[in-house]
N, C-alpha and C positions, 0 to 999 in steps of 0.2 A: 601394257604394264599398268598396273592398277596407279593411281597416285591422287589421292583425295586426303582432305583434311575434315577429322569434326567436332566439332564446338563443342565442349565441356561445363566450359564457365563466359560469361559475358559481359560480367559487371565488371567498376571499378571500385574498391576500396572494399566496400562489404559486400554481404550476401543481402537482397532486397527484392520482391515483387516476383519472389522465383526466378532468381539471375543469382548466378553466382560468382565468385572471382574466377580470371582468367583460366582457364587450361582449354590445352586442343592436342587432339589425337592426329598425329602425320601417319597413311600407310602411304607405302613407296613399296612395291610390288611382294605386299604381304611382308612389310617388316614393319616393324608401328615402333611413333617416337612419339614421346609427351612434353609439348611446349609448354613452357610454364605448370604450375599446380598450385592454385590457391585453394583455399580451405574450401573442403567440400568435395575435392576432386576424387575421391575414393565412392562416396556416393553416388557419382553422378557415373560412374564407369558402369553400376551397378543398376541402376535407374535404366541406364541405354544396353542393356544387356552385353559390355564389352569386357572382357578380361584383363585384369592387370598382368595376369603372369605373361601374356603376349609382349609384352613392351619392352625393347631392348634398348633404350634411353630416353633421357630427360634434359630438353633444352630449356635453364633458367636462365630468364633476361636479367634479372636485378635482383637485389634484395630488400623489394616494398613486400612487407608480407603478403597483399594479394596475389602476387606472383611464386611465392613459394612456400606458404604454410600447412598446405596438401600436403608437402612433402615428406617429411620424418614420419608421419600416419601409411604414407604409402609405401615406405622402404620397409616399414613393420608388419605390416600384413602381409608383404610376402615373403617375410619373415617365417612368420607365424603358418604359411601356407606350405612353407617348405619350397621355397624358392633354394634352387643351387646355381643356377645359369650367373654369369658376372654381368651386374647391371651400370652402365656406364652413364654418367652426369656431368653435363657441361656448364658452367656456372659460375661467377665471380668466386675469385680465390677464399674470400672468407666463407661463404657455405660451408668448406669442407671442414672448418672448425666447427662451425655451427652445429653440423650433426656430429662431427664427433664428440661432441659434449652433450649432446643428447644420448647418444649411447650409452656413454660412459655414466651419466648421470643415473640414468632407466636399466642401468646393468644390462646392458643388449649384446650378445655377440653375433652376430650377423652371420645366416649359414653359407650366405654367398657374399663374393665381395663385387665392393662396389670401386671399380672405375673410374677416379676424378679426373677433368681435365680442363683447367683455372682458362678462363677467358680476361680478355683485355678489353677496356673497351676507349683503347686509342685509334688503332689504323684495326679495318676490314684484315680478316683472315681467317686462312681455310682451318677448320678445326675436325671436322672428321669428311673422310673417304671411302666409302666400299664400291661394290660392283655397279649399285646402284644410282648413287648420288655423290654430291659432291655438299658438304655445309659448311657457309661461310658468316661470320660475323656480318653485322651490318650497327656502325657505331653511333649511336641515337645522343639526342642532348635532354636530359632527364636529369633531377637535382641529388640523382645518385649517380654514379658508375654502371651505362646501361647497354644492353646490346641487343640488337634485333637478328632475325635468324635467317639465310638466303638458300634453301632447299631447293636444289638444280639437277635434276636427272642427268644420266649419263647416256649419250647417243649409245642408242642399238643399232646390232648390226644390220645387214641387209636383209629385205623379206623376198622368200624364197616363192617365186611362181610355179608351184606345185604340179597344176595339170599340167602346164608346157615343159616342166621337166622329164613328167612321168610320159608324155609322147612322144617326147625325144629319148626317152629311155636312160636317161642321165643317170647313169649309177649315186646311187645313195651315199657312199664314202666319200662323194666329192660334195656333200652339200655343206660341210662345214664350210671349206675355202671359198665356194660361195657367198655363203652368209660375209665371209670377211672382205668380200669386195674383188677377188682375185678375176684373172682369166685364166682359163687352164687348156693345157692341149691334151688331149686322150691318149694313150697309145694308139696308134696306126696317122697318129697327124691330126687329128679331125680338132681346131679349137672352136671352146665353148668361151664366147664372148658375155662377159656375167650381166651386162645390160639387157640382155635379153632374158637371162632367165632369173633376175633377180630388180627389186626395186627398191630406194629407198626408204629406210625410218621414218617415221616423225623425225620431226625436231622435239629438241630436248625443252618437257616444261622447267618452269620457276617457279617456287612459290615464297615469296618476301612477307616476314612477319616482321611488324613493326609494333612494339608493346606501346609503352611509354615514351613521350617525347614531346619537345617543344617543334612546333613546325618551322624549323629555320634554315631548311634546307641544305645543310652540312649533308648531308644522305643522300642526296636524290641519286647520286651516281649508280651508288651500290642497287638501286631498285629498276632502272631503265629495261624496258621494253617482259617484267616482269608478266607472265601468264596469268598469275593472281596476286595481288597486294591484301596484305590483311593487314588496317592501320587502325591505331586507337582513335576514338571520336568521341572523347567526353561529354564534350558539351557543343550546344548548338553555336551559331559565330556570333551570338546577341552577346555570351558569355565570351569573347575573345581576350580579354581584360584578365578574368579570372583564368582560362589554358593558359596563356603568357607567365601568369604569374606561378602557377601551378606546375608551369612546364609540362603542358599537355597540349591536346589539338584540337580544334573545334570539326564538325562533320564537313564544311563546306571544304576547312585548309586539307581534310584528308582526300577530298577527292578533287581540289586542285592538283595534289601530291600526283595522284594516280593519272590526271590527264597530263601532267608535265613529263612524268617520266614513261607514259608511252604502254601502263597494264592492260593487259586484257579484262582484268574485273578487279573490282573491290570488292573488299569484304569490310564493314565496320562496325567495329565492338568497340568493349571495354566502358561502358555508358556511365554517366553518373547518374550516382542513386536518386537524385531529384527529378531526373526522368520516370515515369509511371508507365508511359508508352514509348515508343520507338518512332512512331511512325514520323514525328518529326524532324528528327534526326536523319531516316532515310530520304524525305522530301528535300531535304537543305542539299542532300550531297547529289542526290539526283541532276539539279539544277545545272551541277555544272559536272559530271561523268554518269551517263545515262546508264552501264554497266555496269550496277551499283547493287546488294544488298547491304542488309542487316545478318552479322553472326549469330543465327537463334540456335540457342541451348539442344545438342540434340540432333540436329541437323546437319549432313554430309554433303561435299560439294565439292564435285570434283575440279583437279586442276586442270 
């Protein structure tokens, strides 16, 4: 099953050096979500040759405009494209005034509807479900009301050992109960022990978005043993004084974050504009979680 994330926007606060505010494309086995949308995010779908009409929701962490001023441009163009499908948004309660007064103001009637569904950002909770996945809150300390995102695959069934079915002549109508773990007996007696002719899934990945936040470890729970962490890194830890006060995170505390709670990789974005390169950012965090990039614009990476 497919399940990669990729970079839209990178920056924090504005657009700078060809970096733009936050957004990233989740697919989870060809179903695509957009995390955040700061301004810009319509361009850059287009830039990376990706479709908006594909996108069947929108995870907003907060309401810092770099997180969400993509957004009303984005609900309008597919608007305007003839969008009908119901496009669902997860997001602090007040958004859904905020675009209805855009609407209402820009006289829009929306050919399709949209979806809301208000997040909290007191205790962790699951907020949507399909075949697919499971997504859960994850509750950040930011000098708004902020929430991080925990995107967790759902176990598949069992894989089917093909050729030693088809040499055993294992009729076909029985491969479903197969796949769901069963043993079965044939008519005339004969049982098919499913260990033999079937093997486990994977395990199920994670992928933890962490937008905004002070690093004070309120969270870590929600992130443990995370397949990929994607955590904001403002600024380098010489500025430690300034994330503190900011309620942001330096690169070093982002991948302290990821060694304590046990990730398979990092990912860090969200950079301040006073950065011109990166590459010192990704040195700081290296230091201390050697499975370490940079979120570059553009760029797909699986979970």
């Amino acid at each position: 099953m497919k399940f990669e994330v990729t970079i839209l926007g990178s920056s924090s606060a504005t657009p700078v050096f060809n970096r733009n505010p936050t957004a990233q494309l989740l697919n989870c086995n060809e179903k695509i979500y957009l995390i955040d949308c700061g301004e810009g995010t319509q361009h850059q779908l287009i830039r990376f040759g990706l479709k908006a009409s594909k996108i069947d929701a929108a995870f907003i962490s907060h309401l810092h405009g770099d997180h969400y001023f993509g957004l009303i441009g984005l609900l309008s163009t597919m608007h305007l494209n003839g969008r009908i499908k119901p496009f669902r948004i997860f997001g602090p309660a007040p958004l859904k005034e905020i675009l209805e007064m855009q609407f209402k103001y820009s006289d829009t009637v929306l050919r399709y509807e949209i979806e809301f569904t208000a997040t909290t950002a007191d205790v962790p909770e699951v907020i949507f479900e399909n075949g697919d996945m499971t997504v859960e809150t994850i509750v950040l300390n930011h000098r708004i009301p902020t929430t991080g995102f925990k995107f967790t695959e759902k176990k598949r069934q069992r894989k089917l050992l093909s050729e030693k079915l088809e040499a055993d002549q294992i009729p076909v109508e029985y491969y479903p109960l197969l796949k769901r773990g069963l043993n079965l007996e044939l008519p005339g007696g004969k049982l098919i022990v499913n260990a033999d002719y079937t093997r486990d899934s994977e395990e199920p990945k994670s992928y933890c978005y962490c937008s905004d936040t002070l690093a004070d470890g309120s969270y870590l729970d929600s992130l443990r043993d995370c397949t990929m962490l994607y955590h904001e890194a403002t600024f380098l830890d010489e500025l430690l004084d300034r994330a503190n006060m900011t309620h942001h995170t330096t690169a070093l505390q982002a991948a302290q974050i990821a060694k304590t709670v046990g990730a398979g990789k990092l990912l860090i974005g969200h950079f301040s504009s006073r950065y011109k390169t990166l590459i010192p950012l990704l040195e700081e965090a290296l230091t201390v979680f050697e499975n370490t990039e940079l979120a570059i614009e553009g760029n797909t990476y699986a979970i």
